[in-house]
N, C-alpha and C positions, 0 to 999 in steps of 0.2 A: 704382248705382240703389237697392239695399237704402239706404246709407247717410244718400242725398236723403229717399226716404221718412222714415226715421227722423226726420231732421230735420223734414222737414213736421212729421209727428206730433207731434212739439215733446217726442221720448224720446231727452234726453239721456245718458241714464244709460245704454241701449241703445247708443248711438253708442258709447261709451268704454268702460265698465268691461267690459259684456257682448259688444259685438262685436271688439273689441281681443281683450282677455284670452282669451275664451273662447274664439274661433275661433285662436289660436296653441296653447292647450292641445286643443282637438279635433285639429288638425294633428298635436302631437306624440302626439299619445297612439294616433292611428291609426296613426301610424307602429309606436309600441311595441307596439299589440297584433298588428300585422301580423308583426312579429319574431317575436317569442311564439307564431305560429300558425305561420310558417316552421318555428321551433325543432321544433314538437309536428307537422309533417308532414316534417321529418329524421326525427325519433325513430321515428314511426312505419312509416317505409321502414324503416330500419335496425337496427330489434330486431323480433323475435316476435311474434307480436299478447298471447300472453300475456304475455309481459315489459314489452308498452306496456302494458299493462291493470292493472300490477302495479304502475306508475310512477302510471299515474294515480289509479289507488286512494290509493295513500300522499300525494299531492296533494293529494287532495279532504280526505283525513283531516288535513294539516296546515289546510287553510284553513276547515274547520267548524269547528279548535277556534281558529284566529285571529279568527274572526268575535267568540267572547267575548272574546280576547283582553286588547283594549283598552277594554274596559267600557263600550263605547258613547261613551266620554268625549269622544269628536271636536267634535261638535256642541255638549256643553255649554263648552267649552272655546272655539270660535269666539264662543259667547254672551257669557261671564263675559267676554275680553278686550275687547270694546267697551266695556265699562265697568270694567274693571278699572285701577284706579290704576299699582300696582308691577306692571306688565305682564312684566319677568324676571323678580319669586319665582314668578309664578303661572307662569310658559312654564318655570321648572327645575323645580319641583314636579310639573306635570304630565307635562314628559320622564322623570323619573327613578320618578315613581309606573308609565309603561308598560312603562320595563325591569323594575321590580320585579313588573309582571302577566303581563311575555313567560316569566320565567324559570319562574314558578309555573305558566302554563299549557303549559309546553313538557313538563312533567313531566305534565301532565295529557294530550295529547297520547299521549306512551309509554305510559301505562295503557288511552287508552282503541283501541289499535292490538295490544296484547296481548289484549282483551278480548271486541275484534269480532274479529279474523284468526288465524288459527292459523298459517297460514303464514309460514316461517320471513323468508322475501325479504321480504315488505309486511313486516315488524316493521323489519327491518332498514331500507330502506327509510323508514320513518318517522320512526324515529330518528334519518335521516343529513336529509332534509328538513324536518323539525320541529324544527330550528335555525331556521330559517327566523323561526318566531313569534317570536323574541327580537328580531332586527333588524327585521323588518316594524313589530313594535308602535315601535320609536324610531324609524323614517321614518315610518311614519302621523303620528306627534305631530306630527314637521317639515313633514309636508304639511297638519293642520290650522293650526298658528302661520302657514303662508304664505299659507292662503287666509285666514284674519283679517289680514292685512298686504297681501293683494288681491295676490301674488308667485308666482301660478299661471304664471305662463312656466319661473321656474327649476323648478319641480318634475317640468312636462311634460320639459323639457330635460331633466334626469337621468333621468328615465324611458323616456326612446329609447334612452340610452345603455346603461340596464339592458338593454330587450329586445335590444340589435344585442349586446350583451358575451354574450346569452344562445343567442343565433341562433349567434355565433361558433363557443362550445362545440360546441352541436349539431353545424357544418361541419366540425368535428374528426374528426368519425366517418367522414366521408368519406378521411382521411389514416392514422389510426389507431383501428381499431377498439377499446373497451373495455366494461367491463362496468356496466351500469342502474346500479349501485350507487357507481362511479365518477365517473359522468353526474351521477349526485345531488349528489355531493360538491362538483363543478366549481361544478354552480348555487350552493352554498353560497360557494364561493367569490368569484360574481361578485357574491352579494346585499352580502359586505364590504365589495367597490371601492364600489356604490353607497351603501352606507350613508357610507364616505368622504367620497365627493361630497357630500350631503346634508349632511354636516357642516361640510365646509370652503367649500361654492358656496351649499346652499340656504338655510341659514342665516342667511346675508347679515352672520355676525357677532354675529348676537342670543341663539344660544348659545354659552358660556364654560364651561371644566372648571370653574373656580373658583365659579360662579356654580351649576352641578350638585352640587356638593360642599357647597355653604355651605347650597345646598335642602333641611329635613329634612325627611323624611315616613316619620311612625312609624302605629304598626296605627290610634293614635285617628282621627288626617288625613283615614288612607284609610279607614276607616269612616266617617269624616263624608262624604265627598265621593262615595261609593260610593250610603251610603242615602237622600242630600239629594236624588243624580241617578240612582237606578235606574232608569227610563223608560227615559234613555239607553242602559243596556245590553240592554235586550231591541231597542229601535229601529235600534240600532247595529249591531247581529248578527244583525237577523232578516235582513236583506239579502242576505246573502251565503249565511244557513242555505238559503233556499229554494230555490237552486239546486244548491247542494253535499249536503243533504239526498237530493236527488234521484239526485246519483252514487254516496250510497250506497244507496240502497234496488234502483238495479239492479244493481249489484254483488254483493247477494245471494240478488236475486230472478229477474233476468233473464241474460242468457248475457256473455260478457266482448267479441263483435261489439256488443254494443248500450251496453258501456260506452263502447267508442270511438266508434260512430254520434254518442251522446248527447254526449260531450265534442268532435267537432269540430263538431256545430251548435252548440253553446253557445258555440265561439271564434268565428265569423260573428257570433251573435248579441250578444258583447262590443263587436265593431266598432261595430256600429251603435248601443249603448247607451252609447258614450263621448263622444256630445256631449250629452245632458240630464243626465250626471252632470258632466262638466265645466263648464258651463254653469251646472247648481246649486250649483253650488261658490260661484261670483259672485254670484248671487243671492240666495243664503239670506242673507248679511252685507248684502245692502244691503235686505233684507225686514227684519231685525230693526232697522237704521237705523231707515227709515222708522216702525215701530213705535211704536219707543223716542222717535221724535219728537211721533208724534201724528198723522205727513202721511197719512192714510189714502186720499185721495184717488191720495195717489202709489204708495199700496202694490196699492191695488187697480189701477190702470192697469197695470205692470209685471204681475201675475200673471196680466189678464186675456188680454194681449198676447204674453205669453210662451204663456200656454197654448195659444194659436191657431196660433204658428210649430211647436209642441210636437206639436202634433194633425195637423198638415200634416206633417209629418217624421215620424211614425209610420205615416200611411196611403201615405206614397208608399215607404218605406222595406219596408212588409208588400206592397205589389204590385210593387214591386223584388224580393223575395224569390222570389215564385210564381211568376215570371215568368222568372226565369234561374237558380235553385236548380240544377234538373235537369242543365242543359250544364256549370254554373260548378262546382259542388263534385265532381264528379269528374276538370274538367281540372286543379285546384288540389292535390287530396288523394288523387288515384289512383282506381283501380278495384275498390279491397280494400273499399270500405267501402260499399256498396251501397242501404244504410238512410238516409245521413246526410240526403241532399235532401230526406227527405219529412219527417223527423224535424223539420229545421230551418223547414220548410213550418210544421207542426205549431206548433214550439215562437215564431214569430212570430206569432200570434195573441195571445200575452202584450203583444206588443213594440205591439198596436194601444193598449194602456189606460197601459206603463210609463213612460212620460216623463211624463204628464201626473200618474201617481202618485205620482213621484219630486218634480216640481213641487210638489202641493199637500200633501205629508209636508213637506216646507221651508216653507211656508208656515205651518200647521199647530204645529210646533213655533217659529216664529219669532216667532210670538204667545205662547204659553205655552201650549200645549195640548199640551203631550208627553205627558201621562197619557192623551189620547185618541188620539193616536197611536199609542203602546203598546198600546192595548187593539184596534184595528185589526189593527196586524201579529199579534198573538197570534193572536184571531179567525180571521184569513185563514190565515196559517200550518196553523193545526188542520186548517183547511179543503182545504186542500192535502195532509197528510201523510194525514189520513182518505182522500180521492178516492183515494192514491194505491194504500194498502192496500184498498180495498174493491175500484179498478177492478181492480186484480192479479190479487184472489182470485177475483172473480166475474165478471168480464167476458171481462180478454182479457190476456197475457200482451205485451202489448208495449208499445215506448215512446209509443203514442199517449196511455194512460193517466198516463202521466206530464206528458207536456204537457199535457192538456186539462185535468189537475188543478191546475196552475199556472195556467193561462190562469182556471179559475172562481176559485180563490181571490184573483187579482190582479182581479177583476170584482169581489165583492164588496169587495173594499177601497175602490176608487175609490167605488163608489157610497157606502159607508159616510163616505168624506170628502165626497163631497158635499151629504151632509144634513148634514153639521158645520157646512160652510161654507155652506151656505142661512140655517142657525140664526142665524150670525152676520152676515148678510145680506153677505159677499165676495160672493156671485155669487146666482141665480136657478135656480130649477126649470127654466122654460122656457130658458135658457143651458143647464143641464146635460142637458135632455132632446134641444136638435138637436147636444148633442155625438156623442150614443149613435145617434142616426138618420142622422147623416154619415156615422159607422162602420161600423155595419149595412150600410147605403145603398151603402156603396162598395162592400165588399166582397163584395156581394150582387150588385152590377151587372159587378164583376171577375169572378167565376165564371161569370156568366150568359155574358157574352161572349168568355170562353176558350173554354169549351165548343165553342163553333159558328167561332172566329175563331183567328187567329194569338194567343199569349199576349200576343207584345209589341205588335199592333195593342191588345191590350183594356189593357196597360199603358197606351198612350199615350192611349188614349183617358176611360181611368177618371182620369189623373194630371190631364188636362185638364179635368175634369167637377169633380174638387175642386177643380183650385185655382180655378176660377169660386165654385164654393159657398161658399170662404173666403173671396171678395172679397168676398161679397155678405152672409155673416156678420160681418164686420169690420165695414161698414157699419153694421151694427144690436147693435151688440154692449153701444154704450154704453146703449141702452134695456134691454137684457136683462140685465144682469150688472148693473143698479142704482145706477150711479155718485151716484146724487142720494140713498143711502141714507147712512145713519151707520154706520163698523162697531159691533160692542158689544166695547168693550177685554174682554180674558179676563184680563190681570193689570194692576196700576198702570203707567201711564204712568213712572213714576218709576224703576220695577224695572230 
């Protein structure tokens, strides 16, 4: 049925690149995070809550400093090889310039785990997991070279095998009990085998030792490529800071129940954010296609279309959430953890604005407007780490304040891309305004109706009340979103 439509619609590109590809990497990747959440509710039966607390700490502290990692370089790197000539110096240059950022930041990592923790285990801890950044940063590179090569299957595929190799360990503890710090190591081990893989499957062949070896890149290089594309490292990192930010501020502000509460809503809410990220994988290269061509018509139909599957998949995705949180996350995660459903309640309010954000940042930079980009995530970020400190201090000491501070600063972002993208006439006021009144709307008519009814009566009936209102905005979309306008190029057609 999806398919026919597509066809009707006469959205090729929808039929192949984005429903093929992306729906086998949603596939896998649900798979992997599903492993990964298995793994992290082993762990958490089988060790102490403070010993999981301990583990997670050192987690979040390797993945805030992975987020600078790799300098944001992912997205300029997908840019530069559509038009890049010698597509292996530039794919061995940019491999071997992330080893040379994983090693520098893994040391940066160790300082900054002495400097926030006194205690002895997180240090330790850190150090045994903050290996981690070295091999992370050389498989991020292999999974942006794949998705400029549109080879999103093999990356998902190695990526289930990571979470089941990971899930493995975990079931080890059921056989032979060991210690957090052994646990760590194991992972370390299994991120090897995958980096393996990656080498020798994801690759396809297109990286060579001889061809890494022959790549130089001395301090001029990487300063050049560093200050050309700085946007990229704040865009690249703020991603992942907004939420790992957040594991640390309760970690020394709130009790170690609410560091766990907070990290098993946030593995749910990973599940559900693996198809607009997968998904954006595909579409950012074929937004900059189209671009780099000229076809504006084609770029705005894809972004208009995509937005509305994108909109629809958040609002039924957040009344999935309200609607069985309460039963699902204690039959899954046990009875220790008592906060998580509301927490996760909470922190899907974000999830009504993030796909579509995620969307129009690919957009956004796919034209050339990464400096406005950047100046959004900064913006929003501030926004968030302020809310979070203030609601702390003077409000109320729980994780509500943390999500609601996410949920506004992830509000003014979208809005702030949407007068970008009004400016350069991609879409309409009136498009962006019944996006915010369908959102509202629903979720307004979802609470109104739990209240007094069955939840999953008021599910079934708000999911049916959308998808009419999407049939009926689809139909008027092409008058609202401007297709009869010009866009205004933001860099040369040529670039």
């Amino acid at each position: 049925m999806l398919m026919k439509w597509l066809q009707h619609k006469n959205l090729k590109f929808l039929q192949s690149a984005l429903v093929t590809n992306s729906i086998w990497g949603v596939f896998s990747n649900v798979l992997q995070v599903l492993f990964v959440s298995l793994f992290f509710v082993v762990v958490a039966r089988k060790y102490s809550a403070p010993e999981f607390a301990e583990f997670l700490i050192a987690t979040t502290v390797y993945q805030l400093v992975v987020a600078f990692s790799s300098m944001g370089l992912g997205q300029w790197f997908i840019r530069e090889y559509d038009t890049e000539s010698d597509k292996l110096m530039l794919t061995s240059k940019f491999l071997k310039t992330q080893v040379g950022l994983g090693i520098l930041f893994y040391l940066v990592n160790i300082g900054m785990a002495y400097a926030i923790y006194p205690d002895g285990q997180i240090r330790l801890l850190c150090i045994i997991l903050g290996t981690n950044i070295i091999f992370d940063n050389f498989i991020n590179a292999i999974k942006s070279l794949n998705i400029a090569e549109f080879r999103q299957k093999k990356t998902a595929t190695i990526l289930v095998i990571d979470g089941f190799l990971k899930l493995v360990v975990g079931c080890l503890l059921f056989v032979i009990p060991f210690s957090i710090a052994v646990l760590s190591a194991l992972m370390i081990a299994v991120r090897i085998v995958t980096l393996s893989l990656f080498l020798k499957v994801g690759a396809e062949g297109t990286i060579t030792l001889s061809s890494l070896i022959k790549a130089k890149i001395d301090y001029t290089d990487l300063k050049k490529i560093v200050i050309k594309n700085w946007q990229f490292i704040v865009i690249g990192s703020i991603s992942i800071i907004y939420w790992r930010i957040a594991n640390i501020i309760i970690s020394k502000m709130l009790t170690l129940a609410d560091v766990a509460n907070y990290e098993i809503a946030y593995r749910v809410f990973s599940i559900f954010g693996i198809l607009p990220l997968i998904a954006g994988s595909t579409i950012f290269p074929q937004f900059i296609k189209y671009y780099n061509q000229g076809d504006f018509r084609a770029l705005k139909k894809i972004y208009k279309t995509v937005f509305l599957l994108y909109t629809l998949f958040a609002l039924i995705s957040y009344l999935m959430v309200n609607a069985l949180a309460t039963d699902v996350i204690p039959l899954a995660f046990g009875s220790g953890y008592p906060g998580a459903d509301l927490c996760l309640k909470q922190m899907f309010l974000t999830f009504l604005v993030l796909p579509t954000v995620l969307l129009q940042a690919n957009l956004i930079v796919a034209i050339g407007l990464e400096s406005k980009d950047m100046l959004f995530n900064l913006l929003s970020f501030a926004i968030n780490v302020a809310g979070c400190f203030i609601g702390l201090h003077f409000f109320s000491k729980s994780l509500a304040v943390i999500n609601y501070s996410i949920f506004a600063s992830f509000l003014f972002f979208h809005i702030a891309q949407d007068m970008l993208l009004i400016s350069k006439k991609i879409t309409t006021p009136l498009y962006c305004l019944g996006f915010y009144v369908l959102l509202g709307g629903s979720v307004l008519l979802y609470h109104l109706i739990a209240e007094s009814l069955n939840p999953y009566i008021s599910l079934f009936a708000v999911t049916a009340a959308v998808a009419l209102a999407a049939f009926g905005i689809y139909s008027m979309q092409s008058k609202w979103t401007g297709d009869n306008q010009q866009l205004e190029p933001a860099i040369p057609l040529s670039k």
